[in-house]
LONU-326819 format. One line per 5 residues: their letters; for each residue z, y, x of N, C-alpha, C, CB. Coordinates in pm, whole numbers, plus 32768, in hexadecimal, padded with zeros to 4 digits. Each point is the difference from the previous one (the first is absolute). Glycine has a CB too. Example, Ala and Ser with C-alpha at 12.3 -4.5 7.8 and 13.67 -1.06 7.14 Angstrom:
2
as> 830C:7DC7:8527:8000:8077:7FA7:8000:8078:805A:807D:7F8B:7F43 ~ 7F3B:80DE:809A:8006:8077:8052:8049:806D:7FB3:7F29:7FC1:8076
//
This chain:
72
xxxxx> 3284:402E:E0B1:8062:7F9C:8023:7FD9:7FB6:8080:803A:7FE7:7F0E ~ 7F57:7FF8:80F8:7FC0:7FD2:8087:801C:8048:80A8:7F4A:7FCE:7F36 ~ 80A6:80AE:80A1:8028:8063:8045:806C:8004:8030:7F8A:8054:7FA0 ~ 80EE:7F95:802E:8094:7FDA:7FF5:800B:7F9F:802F:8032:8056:7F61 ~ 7F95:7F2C:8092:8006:7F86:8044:800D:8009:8076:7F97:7FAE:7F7B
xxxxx> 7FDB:8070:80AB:7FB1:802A:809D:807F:8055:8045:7ED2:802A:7FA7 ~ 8148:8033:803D:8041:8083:802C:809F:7F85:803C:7F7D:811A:7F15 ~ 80AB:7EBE:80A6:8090:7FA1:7FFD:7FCA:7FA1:805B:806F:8011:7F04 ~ 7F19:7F98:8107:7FCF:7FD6:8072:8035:8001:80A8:7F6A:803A:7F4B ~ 8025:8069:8088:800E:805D:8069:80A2:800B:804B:7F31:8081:7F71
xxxxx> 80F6:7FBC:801F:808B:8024:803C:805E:7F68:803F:8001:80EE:7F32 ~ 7FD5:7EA3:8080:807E:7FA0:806E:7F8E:7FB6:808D:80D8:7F8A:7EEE ~ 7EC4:80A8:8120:7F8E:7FD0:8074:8071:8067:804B:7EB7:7FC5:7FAA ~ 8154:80BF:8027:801F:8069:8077:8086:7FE4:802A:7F70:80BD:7FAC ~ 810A:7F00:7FF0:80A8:7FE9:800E:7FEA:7F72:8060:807F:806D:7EE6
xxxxx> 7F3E:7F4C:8131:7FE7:7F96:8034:7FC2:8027:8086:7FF3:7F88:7F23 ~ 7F9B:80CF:80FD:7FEB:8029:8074:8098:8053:8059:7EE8:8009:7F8C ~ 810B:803B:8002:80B6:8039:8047:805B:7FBC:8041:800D:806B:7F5E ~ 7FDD:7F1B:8034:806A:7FB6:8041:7FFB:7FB0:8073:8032:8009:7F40 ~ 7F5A:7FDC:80C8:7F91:7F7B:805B:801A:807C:809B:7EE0:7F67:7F09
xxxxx> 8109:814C:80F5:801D:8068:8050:8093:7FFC:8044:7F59:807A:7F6B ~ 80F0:7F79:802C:8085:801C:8007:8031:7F6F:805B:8014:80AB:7F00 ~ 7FD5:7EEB:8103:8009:7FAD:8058:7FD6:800D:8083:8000:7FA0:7F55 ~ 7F67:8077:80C1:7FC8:7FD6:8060:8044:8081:8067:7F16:7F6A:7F7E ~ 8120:813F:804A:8037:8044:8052:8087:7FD5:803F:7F7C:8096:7F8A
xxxxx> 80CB:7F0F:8035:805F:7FD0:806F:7FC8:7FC1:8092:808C:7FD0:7F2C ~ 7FCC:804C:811E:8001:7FA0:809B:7FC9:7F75:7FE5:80E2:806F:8063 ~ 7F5D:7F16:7F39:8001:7F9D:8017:7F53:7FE4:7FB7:8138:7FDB:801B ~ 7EC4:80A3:7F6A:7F4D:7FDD:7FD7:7FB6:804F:806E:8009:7FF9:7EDE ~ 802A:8070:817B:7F8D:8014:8058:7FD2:7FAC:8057:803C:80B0:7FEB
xxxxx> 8024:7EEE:8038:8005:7F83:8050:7FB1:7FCE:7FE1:80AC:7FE2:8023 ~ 7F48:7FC6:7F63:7FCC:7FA0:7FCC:7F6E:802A:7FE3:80E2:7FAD:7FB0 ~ 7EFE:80B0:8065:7F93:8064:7FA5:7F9E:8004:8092:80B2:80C3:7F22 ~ 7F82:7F4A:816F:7FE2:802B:8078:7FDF:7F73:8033:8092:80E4:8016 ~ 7FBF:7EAD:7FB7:7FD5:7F5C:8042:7F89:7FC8:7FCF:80E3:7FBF:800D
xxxxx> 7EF7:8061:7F8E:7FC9:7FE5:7F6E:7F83:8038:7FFE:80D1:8002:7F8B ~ 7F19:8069:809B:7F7B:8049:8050:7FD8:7FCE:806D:8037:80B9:7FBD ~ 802F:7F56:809A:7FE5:7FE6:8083:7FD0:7F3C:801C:80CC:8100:8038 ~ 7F7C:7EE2:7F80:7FC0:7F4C:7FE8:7F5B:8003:7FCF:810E:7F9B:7F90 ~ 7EFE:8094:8000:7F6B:8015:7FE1:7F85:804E:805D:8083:7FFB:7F2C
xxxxx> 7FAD:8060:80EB:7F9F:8043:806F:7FEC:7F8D:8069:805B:8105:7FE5 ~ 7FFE:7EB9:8064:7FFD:7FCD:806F:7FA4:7F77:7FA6:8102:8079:80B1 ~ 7F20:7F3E:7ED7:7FA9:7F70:7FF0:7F6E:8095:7FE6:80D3:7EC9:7F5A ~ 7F14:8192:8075:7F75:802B:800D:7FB4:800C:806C:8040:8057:7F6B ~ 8029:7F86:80F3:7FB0:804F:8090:7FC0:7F8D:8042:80B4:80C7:803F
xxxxx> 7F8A:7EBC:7F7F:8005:7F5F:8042:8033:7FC9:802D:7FA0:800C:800F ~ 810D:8031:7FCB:803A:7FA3:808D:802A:7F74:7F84:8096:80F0:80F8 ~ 7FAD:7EA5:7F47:8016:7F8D:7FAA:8076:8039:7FE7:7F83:7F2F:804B ~ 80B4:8095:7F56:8077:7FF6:7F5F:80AC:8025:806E:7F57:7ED4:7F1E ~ 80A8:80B3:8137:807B:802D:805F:7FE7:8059:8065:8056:7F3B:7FE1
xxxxx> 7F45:80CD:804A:8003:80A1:805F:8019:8074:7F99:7F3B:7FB8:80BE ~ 80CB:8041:7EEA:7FD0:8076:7FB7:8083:800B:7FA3:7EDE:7FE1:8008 ~ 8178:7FBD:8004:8097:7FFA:7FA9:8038:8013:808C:8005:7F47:7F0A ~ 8015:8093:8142:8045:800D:809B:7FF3:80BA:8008:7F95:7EDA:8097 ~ 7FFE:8129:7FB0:7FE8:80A4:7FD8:7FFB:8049:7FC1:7FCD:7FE4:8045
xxxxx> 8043:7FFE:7F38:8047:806F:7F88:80AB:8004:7FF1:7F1A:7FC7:7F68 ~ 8121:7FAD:8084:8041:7FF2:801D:804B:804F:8076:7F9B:7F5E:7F7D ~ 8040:8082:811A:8062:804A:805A:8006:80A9:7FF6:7FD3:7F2E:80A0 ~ 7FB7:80FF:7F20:800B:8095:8003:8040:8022:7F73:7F28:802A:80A6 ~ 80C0:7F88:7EF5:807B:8025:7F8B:8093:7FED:8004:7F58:7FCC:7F8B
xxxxx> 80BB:7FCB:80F4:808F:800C:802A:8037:8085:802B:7FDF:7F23:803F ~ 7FC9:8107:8030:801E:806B:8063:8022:8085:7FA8:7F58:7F94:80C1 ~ 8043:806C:7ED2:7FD8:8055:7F92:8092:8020:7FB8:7EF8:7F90:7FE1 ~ 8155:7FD9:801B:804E:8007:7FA1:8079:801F:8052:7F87:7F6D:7F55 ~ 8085:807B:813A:805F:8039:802B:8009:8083:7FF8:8004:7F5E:8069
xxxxx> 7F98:80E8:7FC0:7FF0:809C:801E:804D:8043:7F5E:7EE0:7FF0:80BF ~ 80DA:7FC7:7EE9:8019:8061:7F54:8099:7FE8:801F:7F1B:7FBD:7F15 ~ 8102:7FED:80E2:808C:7FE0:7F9C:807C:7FC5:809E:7F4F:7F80:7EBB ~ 80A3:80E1:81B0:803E:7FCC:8080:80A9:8076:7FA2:7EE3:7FCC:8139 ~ 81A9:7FEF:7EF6:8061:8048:7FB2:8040:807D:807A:8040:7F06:7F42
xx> 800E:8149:808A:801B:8069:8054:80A0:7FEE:8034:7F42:809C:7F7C ~ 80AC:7F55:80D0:80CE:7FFB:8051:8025:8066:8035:800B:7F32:8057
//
């Protein structure tokens, strides 16, 4: 029965990664996913809190134009 537990565990860790997947492959989570790194990398590197939102920021804009620009 333990076994069964665990196993049922298992299985909603994996429906939850799916789903946590299934977000982040849209445009608007690759966005957010690309600012969000890129913020962190940049406070690791040293820059201060607003250099480092300014510059994540302007390239997740650019980012977000490019994904989701519409077609005429």
């Amino acid at each position: 029965m333990a076994f069964l537990t665990r196993w049922l565990q298992f299985l909603r860790f994996l429906e939850g990664l799916l789903e946590f997947l299934d977000v982040v492959t849209t445009p608007l989570g690759m966005v957010a996913t690309a600012g969000v790194v890129l913020y962190s990398v940049l406070m690791f590197l040293g820059a201060d809190a607003s250099t480092a939102a300014t510059l994540a920021g302007s390239v997740t804009l650019g980012l977000s134009c490019l994904l989701t620009r519409p077609d005429f």
